[in-house]
C-alpha positions as CSV (number, residue, x, y, z in Angstrom):
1,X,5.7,4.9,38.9
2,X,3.5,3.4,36.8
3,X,7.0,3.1,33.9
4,X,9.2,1.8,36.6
5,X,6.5,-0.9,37.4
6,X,6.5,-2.2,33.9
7,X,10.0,-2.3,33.8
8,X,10.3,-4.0,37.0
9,X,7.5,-6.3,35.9
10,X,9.8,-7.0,32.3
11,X,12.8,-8.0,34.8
12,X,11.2,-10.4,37.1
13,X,8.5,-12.1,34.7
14,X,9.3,-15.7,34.3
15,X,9.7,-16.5,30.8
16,X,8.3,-20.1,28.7
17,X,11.3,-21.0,26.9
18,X,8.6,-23.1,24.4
19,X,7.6,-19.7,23.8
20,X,7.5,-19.0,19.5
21,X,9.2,-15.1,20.3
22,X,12.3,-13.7,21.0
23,X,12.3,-10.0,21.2
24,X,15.5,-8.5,20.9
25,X,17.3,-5.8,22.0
26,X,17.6,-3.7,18.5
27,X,13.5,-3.9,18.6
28,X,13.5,-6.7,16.2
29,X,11.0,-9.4,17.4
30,X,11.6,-13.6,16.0
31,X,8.8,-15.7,15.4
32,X,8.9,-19.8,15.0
33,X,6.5,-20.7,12.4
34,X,7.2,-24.7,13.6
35,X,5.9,-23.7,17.1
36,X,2.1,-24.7,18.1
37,X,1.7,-20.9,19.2
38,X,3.0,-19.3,16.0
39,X,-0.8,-18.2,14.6
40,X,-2.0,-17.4,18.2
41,X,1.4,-15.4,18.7
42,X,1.2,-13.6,15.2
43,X,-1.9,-12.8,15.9
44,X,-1.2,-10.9,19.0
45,X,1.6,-8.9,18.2
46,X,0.6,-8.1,14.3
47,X,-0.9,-4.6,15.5
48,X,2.1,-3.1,16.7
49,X,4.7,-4.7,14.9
50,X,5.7,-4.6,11.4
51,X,6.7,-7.6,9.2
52,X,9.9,-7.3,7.6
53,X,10.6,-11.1,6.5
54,X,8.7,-14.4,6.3
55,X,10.7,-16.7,4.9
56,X,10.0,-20.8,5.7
57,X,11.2,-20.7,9.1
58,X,11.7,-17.8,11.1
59,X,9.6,-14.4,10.7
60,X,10.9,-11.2,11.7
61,X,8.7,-8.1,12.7
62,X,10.7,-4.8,13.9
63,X,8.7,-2.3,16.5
64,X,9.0,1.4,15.2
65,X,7.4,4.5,16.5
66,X,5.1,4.0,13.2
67,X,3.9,0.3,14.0
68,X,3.3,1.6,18.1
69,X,1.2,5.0,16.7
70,X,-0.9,2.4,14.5
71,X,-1.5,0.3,17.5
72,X,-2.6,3.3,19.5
73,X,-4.8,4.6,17.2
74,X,-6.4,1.1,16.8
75,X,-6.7,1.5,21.3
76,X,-3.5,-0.6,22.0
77,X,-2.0,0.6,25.4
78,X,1.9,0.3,26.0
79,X,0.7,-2.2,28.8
80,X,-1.2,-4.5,26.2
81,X,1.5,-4.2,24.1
82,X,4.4,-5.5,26.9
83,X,1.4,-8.0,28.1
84,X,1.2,-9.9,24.5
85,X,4.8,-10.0,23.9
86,X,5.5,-11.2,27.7
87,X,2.4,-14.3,27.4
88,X,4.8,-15.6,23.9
89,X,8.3,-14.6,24.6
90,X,10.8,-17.5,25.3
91,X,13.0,-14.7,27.3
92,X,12.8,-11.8,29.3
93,X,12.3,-8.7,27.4
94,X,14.8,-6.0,27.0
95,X,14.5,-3.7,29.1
96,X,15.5,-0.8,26.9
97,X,12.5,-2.0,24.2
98,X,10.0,-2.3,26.7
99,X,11.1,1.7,28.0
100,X,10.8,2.6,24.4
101,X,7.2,0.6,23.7
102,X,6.3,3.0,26.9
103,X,7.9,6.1,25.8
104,X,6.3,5.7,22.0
105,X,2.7,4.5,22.9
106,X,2.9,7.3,25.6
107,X,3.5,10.1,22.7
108,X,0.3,9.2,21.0
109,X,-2.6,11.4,22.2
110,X,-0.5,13.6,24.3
111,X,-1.6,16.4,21.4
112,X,-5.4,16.4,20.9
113,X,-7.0,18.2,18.1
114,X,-10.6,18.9,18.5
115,X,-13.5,21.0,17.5
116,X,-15.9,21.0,14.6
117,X,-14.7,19.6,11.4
118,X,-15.7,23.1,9.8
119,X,-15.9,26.4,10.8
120,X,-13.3,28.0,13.0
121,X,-13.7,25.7,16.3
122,X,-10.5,23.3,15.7
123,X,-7.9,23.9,18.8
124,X,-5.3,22.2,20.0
125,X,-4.4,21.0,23.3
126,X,-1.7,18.7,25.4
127,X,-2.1,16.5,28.3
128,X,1.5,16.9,29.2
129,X,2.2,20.3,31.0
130,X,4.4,22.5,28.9
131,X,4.3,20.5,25.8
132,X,2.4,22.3,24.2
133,X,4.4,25.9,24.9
134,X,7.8,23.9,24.1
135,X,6.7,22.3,20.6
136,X,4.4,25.8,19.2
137,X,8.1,28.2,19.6
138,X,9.4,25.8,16.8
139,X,9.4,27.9,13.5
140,X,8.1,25.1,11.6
141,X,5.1,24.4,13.6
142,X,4.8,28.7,14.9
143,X,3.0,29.4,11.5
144,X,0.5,27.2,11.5
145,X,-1.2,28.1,15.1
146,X,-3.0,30.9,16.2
147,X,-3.9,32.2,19.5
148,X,-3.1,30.6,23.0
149,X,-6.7,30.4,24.7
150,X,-7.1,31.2,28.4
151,X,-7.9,27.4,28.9
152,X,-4.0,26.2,27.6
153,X,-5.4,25.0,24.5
154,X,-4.3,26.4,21.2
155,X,-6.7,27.7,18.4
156,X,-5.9,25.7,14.6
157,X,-7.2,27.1,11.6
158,X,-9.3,24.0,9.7
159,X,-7.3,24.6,6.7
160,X,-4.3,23.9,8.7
161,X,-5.5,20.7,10.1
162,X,-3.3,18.4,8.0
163,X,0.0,20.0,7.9
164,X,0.0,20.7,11.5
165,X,-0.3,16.8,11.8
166,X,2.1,15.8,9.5
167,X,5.3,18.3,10.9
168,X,3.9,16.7,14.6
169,X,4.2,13.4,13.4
170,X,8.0,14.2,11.8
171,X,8.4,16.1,15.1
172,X,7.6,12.5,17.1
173,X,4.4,13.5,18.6
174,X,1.3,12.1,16.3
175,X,-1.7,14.0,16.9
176,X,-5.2,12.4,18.2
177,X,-7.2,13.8,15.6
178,X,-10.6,14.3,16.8
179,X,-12.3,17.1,15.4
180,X,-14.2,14.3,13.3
181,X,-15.5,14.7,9.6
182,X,-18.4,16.8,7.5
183,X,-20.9,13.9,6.5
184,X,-20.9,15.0,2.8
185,X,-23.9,15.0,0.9
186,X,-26.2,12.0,1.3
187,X,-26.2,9.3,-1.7
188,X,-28.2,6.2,-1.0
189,X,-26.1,3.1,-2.8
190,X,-26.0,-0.2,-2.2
191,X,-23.8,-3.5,-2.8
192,X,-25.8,-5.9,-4.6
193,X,-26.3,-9.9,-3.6
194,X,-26.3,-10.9,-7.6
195,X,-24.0,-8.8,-9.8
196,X,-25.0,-8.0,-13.1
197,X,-22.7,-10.1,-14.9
198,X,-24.7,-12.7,-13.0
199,X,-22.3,-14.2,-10.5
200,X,-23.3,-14.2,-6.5
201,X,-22.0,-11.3,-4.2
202,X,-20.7,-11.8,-0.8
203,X,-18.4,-9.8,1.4
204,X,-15.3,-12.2,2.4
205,X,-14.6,-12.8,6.5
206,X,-11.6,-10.6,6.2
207,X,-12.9,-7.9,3.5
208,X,-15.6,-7.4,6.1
209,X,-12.8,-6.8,8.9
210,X,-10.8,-4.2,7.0
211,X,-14.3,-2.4,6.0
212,X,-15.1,-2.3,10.1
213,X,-11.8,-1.8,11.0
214,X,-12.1,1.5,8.7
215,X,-15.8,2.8,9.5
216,X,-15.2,2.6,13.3
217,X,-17.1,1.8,16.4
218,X,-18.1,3.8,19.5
219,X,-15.0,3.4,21.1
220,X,-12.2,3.9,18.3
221,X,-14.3,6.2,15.9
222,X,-13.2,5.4,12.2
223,X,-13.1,7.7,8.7
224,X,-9.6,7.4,8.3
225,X,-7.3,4.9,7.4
226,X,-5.3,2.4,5.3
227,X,-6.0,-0.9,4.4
228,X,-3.4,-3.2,3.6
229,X,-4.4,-6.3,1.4
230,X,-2.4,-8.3,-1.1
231,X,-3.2,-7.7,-5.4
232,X,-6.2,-9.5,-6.1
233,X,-7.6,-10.1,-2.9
234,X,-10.1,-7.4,-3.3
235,X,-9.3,-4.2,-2.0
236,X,-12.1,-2.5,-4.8
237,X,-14.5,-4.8,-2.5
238,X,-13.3,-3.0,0.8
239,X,-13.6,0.5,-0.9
240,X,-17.0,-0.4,-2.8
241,X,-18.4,-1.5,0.8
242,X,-17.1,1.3,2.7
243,X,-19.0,3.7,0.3
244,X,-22.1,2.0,0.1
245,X,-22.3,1.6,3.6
246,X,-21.6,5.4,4.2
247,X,-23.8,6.6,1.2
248,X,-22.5,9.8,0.3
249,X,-20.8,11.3,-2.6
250,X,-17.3,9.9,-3.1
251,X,-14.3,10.9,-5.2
252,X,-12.3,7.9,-6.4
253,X,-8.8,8.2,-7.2
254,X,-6.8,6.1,-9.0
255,X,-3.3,5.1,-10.9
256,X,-4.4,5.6,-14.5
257,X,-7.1,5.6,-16.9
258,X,-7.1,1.6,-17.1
259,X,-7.8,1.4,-13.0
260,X,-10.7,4.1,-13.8
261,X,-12.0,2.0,-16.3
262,X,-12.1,-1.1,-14.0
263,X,-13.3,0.6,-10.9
264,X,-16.5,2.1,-13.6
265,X,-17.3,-1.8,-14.5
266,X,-16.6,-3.0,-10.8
267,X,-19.0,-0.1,-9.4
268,X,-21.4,-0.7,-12.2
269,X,-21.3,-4.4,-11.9
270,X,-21.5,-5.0,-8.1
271,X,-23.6,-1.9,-6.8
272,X,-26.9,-0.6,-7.5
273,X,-25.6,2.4,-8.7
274,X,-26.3,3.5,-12.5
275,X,-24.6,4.8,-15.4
276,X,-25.7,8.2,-15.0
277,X,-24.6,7.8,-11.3
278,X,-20.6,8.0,-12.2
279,X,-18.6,10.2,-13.3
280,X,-14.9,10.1,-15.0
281,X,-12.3,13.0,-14.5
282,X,-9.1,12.1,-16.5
283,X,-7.7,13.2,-19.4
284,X,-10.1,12.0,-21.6
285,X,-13.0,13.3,-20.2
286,X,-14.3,15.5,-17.7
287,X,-17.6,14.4,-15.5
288,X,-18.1,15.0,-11.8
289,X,-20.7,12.8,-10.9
290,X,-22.2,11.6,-7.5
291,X,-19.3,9.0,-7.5
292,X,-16.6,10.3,-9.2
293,X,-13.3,8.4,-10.4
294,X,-10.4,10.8,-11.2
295,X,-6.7,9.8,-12.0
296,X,-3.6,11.3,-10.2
297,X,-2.5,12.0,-13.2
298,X,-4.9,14.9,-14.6
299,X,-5.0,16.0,-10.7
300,X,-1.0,17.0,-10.6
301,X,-1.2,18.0,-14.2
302,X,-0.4,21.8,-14.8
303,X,0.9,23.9,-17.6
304,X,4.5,24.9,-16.2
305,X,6.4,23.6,-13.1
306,X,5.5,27.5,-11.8
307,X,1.8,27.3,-12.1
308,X,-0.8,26.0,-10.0
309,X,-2.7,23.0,-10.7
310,X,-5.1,23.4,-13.1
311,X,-7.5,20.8,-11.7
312,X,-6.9,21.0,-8.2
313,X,-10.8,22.2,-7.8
314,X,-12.3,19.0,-7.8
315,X,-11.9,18.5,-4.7
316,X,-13.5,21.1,-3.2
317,X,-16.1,21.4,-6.5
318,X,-18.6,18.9,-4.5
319,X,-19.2,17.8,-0.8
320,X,-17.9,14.9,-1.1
321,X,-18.3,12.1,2.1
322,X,-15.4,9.7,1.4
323,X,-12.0,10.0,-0.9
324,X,-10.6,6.8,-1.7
325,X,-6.9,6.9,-2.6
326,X,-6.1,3.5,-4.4
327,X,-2.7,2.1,-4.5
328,X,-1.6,5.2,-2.0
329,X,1.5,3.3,-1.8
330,X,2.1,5.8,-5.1
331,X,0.6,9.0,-3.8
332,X,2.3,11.7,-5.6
333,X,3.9,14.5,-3.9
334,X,0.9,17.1,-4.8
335,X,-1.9,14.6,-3.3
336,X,-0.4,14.4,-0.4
337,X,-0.4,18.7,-0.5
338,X,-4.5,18.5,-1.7
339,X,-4.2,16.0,1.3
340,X,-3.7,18.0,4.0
341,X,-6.1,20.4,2.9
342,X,-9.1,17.8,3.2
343,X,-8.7,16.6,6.6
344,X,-12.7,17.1,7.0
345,X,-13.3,14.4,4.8
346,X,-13.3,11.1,5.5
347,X,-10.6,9.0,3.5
348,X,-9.9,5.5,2.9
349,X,-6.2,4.2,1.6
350,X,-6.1,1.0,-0.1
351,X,-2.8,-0.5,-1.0
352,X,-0.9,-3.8,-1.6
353,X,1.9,-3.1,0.3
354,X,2.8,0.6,2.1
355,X,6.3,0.4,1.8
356,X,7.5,3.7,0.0
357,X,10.9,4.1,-2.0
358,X,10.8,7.6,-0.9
359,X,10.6,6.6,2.9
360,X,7.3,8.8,3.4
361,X,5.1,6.2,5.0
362,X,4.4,8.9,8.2
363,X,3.0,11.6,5.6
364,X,0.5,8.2,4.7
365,X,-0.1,7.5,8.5
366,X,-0.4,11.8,9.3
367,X,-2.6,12.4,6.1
368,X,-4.4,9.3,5.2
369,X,-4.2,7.8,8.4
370,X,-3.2,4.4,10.6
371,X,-3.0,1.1,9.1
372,X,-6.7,-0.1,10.1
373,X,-6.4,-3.2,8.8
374,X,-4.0,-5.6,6.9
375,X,-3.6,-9.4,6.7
376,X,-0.5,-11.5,5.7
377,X,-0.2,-12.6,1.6
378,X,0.7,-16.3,2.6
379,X,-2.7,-16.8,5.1
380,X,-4.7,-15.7,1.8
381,X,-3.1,-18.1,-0.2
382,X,-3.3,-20.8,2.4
383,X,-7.5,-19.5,2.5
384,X,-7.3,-20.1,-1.6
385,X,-8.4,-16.0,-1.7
386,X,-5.1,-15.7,-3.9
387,X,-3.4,-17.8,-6.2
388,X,-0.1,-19.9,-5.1
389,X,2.6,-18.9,-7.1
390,X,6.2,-20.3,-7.8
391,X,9.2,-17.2,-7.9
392,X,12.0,-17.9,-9.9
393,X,15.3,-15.8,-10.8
394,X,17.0,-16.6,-14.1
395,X,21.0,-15.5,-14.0
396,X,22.0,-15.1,-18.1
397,X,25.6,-14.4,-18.8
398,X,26.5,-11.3,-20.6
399,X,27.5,-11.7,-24.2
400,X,31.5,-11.1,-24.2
401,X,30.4,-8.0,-26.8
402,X,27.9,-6.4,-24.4
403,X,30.5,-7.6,-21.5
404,X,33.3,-5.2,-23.2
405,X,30.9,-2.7,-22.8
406,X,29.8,-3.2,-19.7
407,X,33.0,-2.4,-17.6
408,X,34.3,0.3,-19.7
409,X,31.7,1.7,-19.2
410,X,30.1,3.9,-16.8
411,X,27.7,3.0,-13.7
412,X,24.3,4.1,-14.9
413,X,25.2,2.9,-18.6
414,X,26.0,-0.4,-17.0
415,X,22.7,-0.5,-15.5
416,X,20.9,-0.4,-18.9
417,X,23.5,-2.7,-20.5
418,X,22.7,-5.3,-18.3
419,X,19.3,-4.9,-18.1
420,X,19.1,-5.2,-21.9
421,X,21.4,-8.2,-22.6
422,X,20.2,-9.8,-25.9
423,X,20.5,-13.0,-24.4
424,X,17.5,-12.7,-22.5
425,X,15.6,-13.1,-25.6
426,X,16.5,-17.1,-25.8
427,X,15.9,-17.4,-22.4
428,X,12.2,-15.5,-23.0
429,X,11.8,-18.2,-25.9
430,X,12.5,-21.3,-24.2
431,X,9.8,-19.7,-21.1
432,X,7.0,-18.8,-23.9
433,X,7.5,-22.5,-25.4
434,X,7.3,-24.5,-21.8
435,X,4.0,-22.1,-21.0
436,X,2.9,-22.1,-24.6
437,X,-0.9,-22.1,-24.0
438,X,-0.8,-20.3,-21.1
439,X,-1.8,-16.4,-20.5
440,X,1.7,-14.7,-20.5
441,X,2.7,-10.8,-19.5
442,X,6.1,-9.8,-20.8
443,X,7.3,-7.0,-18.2
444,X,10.0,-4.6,-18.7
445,X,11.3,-0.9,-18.6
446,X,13.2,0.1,-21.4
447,X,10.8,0.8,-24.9
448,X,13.6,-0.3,-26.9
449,X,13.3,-3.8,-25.3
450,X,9.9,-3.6,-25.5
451,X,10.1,-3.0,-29.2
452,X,13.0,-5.6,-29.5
453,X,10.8,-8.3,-27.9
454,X,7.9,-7.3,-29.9
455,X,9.4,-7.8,-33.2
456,X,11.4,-10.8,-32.2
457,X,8.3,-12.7,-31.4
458,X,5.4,-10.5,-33.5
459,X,3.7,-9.8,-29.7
460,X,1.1,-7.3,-29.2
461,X,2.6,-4.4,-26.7
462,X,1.2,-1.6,-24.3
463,X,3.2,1.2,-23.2
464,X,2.5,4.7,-21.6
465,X,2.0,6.1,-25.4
466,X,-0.5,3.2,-26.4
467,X,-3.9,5.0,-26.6
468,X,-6.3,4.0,-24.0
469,X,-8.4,2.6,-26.3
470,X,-6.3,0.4,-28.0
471,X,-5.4,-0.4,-24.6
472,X,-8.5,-1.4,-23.1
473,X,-8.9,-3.6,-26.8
474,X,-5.8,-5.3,-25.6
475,X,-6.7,-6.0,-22.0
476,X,-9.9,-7.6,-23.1
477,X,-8.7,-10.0,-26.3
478,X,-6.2,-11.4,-23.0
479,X,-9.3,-12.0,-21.1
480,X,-10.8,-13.4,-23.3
481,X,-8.3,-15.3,-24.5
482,X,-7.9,-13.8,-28.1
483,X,-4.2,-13.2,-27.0
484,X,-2.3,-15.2,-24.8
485,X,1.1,-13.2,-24.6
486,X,1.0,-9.7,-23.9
487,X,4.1,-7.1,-23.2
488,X,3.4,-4.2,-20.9
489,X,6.2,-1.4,-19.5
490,X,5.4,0.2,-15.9
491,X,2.0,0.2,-17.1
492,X,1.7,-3.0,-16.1
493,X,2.6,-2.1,-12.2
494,X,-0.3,-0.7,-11.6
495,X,-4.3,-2.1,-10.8
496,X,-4.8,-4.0,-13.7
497,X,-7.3,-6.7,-13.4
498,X,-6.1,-9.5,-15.8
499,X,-7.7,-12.5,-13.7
500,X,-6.5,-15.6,-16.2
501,X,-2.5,-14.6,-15.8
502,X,-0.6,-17.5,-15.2
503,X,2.7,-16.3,-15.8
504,X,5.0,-13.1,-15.8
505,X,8.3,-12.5,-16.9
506,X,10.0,-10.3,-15.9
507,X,13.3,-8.7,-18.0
508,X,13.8,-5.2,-16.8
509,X,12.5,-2.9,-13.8
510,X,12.7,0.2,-12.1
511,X,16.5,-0.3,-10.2
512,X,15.6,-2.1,-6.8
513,X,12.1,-1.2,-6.2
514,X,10.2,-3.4,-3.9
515,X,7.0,-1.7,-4.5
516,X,7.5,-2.5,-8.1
517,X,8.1,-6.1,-7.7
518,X,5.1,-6.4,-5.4
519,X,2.9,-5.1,-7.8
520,X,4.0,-7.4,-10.5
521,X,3.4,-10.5,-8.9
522,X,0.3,-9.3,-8.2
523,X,-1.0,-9.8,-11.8
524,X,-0.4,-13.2,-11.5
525,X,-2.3,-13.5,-8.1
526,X,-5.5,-13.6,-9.1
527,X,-7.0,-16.6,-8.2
528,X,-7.4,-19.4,-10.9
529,X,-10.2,-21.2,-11.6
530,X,-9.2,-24.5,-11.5
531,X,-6.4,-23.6,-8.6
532,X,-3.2,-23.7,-10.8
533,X,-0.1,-21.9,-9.5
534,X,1.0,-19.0,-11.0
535,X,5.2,-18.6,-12.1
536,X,6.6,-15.4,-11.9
537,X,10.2,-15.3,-13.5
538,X,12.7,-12.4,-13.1
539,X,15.6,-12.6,-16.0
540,X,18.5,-10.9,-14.5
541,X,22.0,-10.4,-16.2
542,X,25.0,-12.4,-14.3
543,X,27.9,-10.6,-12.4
544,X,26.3,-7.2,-12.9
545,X,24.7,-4.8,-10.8
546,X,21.5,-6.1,-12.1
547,X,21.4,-8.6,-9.8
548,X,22.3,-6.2,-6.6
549,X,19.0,-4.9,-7.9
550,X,17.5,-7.6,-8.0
551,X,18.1,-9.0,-4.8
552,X,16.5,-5.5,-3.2
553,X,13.7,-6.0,-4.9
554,X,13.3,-9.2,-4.0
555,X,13.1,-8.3,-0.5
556,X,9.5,-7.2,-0.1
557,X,8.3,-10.8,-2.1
558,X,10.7,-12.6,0.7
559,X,9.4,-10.8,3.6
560,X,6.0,-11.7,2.4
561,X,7.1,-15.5,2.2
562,X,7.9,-16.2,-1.2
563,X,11.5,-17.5,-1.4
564,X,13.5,-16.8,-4.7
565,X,14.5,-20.4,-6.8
566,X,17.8,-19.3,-8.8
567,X,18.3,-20.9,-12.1
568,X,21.4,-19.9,-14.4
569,X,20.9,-20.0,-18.3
């Protein structure tokens, strides 16, 4: 009764036709930025839909099953949901939508997991009759229960916790996880109100939200989550805060040795922790430390494709209170395995954007856990939190050699001719002489490019083979200034804190990866000191495939509202 009411209720609703939304039938929702309700409206209907595009007039969000088990973690009911998008709709919903907000939001929490964290206690039970008994004669899910008890409920093995989730999730039916978390051991830390590089310390409005939005409350109990924040707008702040305000032993992993490097100076420089307080496990060196920072790369590393991973033990070596996963946009395949072994502990994912090329953003929402927080690029610009900047495509002919090539040749060897068109190099000229002055990075994908650039114009480069101590030599004469050009490959995609950036160039990527061309902007998005806009320029090859790629990539930068400018050479 209670669905046929809200459908009913759907039908005969009169409708504001000043209203800023239109939801649509194919779930997409419509949302007029011109309109006096557009804030108020975005707003309401951010927790349960996701943004796909926000270009300068029209937004679009799409409902999924994901963006409606987010709002439900975060306590959103399918009638809240139908009640915010009733008060700003211009028309009557659909009524097929509105049965699927119900059918969705209704999904989440019919499985319940609870019990103690450790031990043997965890069980599993339904609120649906039958449920239960349907989904556990599934071979895929079969294996990883264990008795029926005499009460309905069925008994889960802890280390079981996480993959049981994540099949339930694929299955449709996200688990209410509330068997809760071990505390970890206790280690007092604490965010400081001067840093020592002697600059003042205070937690921004919306850092403050995510961190709150993570830790939890009475009624919608935290220790697992995602935060969602644009590059440079602090997400080391929200993890940094989070830890100090639990005060336990945390293990910190990040992209590379660079982002361990810059979360060391970060911790060092903003909490009262010491020296002797953190630890680095990479490559390099091997320390497991109160708060610990260890790169995905040393954690997947093992001798033969057949072994097992040879450093998989840190994270059961200490008890550790939090994991942060930064950029889990990038989680390899293996973490999300270690994953699903350490649902006890309490995690925290930080992340510019969580789109994933692979499509795996349930394993994030199963493993890591819901989007807590998250906040739209253009409102931090508008807030001066990150710097403007200015996009602009540049469409260069192909050489009628290189075009010869091209189409006799195959697809994949077209990619890479087009990608490495010499005349890029002019066009790279003329941009380093209109910005000459200005801190420049010089992105691209291929090393012979890279090398090709570099001798063309006698610039200093960093690539995946550069030593990490050259590289951190490099990083620093930019900051400082010493250098004012610098040319990185897909190094240069990950958490790399060059603050003074002004410009990036982009002249080769990874095919059409959005996650790629979100992270690249986001060098330049630091903000400036005197407020100067940043330029971000992509060099595509005309009437090629490159610029197929381009476009896609493009996509994520659009949806975030940062429209393209085309230029032709």
């Amino acid at each position: 009764m209670y669905f046929l009411a809200l459908v009913q209720q759907t039908k005969t609703e009169k409708m504001n036709p000043e209203n800023p939304l239109i939801l649509q039938s194919d779930s997409t929702l419509l949302l007029e930025v011109a309109n006096p309700l557009f804030r108020e409206a975005r707003t309401a209907i951010s927790p349960f839909a996701h943004l796909e595009k926000s270009p300068e007039h029209v937004h679009t969000y799409v409902v999924t099953p994901l963006s409606l088990w987010n709002a439900a973690a975060l306590g959103q009911s399918s009638a809240d949901v139908i009640a915010a998008l009733e008060k700003y709709s211009r028309y009557d919903l659909p009524r097929n939508v509105v049965a699927e907000i119900i059918e969705m939001i209704g999904r989440f929490g019919k499985l319940v997991l609870d019990g103690k964290a450790t031990g043997e206690g965890l069980c599993l039970r339904s609120t649906e009759p039958g449920l239960l008994e349907k989904l556990s004669t599934h071979p895929k899910l079969s294996t990883f229960l264990r008795e029926r008890r005499s009460d309905g409920t069925v008994a889960v093995h802890p280390g079981n916790r996480g993959v049981l989730k994540q099949v339930l999730t694929l299955f449709g039916y996200p688990v209410h996880d509330r068997a809760g978390y071990v505390d970890g051991d206790v280690f007092p830390s604490a965010m400081r109100d001067i840093c020592l590089d002697g600059s003042k310390f205070f937690l921004r409005e919306y850092q403050d939200q995510a961190v709150e939005g993570f830790l939890g409350n009475e009624q919608l109990p935290g220790g697992s989550g995602v935060v969602v924040l644009p590059c440079g707008a602090g997400k080391t702040i929200v993890g940094l805060s989070a830890m100090t305000r639990l005060s336990r032993k945390t293990l910190i992993l990040v992209t590379n040795i660079t982002a361990a490097h810059q979360w060391r100076r970060e911790i060092l420089n903003r909490t009262s922790l010491r020296e002797e307080d953190v630890g680095e496990y990479s490559g390099e060196c091997k320390e497991i430390k109160p708060v610990t920072i260890a790169t995905y790369q040393i954690l997947t590393w093992r001798r033969d494709k057949a072994d097992a991973f040879v450093h998989y033990d840190i994270f059961n070596s200490e008890n550790w209170g939090l994991i942060i996963y930064d950029e889990v946009h990038l989680l390899p395949a293996p973490v999300f395995k270690f994953t699903a072994e350490l649902q006890a502990r309490r995690r925290l994912g930080l992340t510019a954007t969580l789109v994933r090329e692979d499509g795996n953003e349930k394993d994030v929402f199963a493993l890591i856990g819901p989007k807590k927080f998250d906040v739209p690029w253009k409102v931090l610009e508008k807030q001066g939190w990150i710097a403007t900047a200015n996009c602009v495509e540049i469409r260069v002919p192909l050489p009628d050699a290189e075009q010869m090539q091209y189409f006799s040749s195959e697809p994949k060897d077209q990619i890479r001719i087009a990608y490495e068109n010499p005349a890029k190099l002019d066009v790279v000229r003329e941009l380093l002489a209109a910005h000459k002055g200005e801190r420049v990075l010089i992105l691209a994908q291929y090393l012979t490019q890279i090398e090709r650039f570099a001798e063309e114009f006698s610039l200093p480069v960093i690539t995946g083979s550069t030593p990490n101590k050259k590289r951190d030599v490099l990083y620093d004469a930019f900051r400082k200034g010493d250098i004012d050009v610098l040319i990185l490959s897909k190094v240069g995609n990950f958490a790399i804190d060059l603050p003074d950036a002004m410009v990036a160039i982009q002249v080769s990527g990874s095919f059409g990866s959005r996650q790629e061309e979100a992270q690249r902007l986001g060098r330049v998005l630091r903000p400036k000191k005197n407020g100067e806009q940043a330029t971000f320029y992509s060099v595509v090859s005309r009437e090629t495939r490159e610029v197929d790629f381009a476009m896609k990539r493009q996509l994520f930068l659009a949806e975030q509202g940062y429209p393209y400018d085309i230029r032709y050479a």
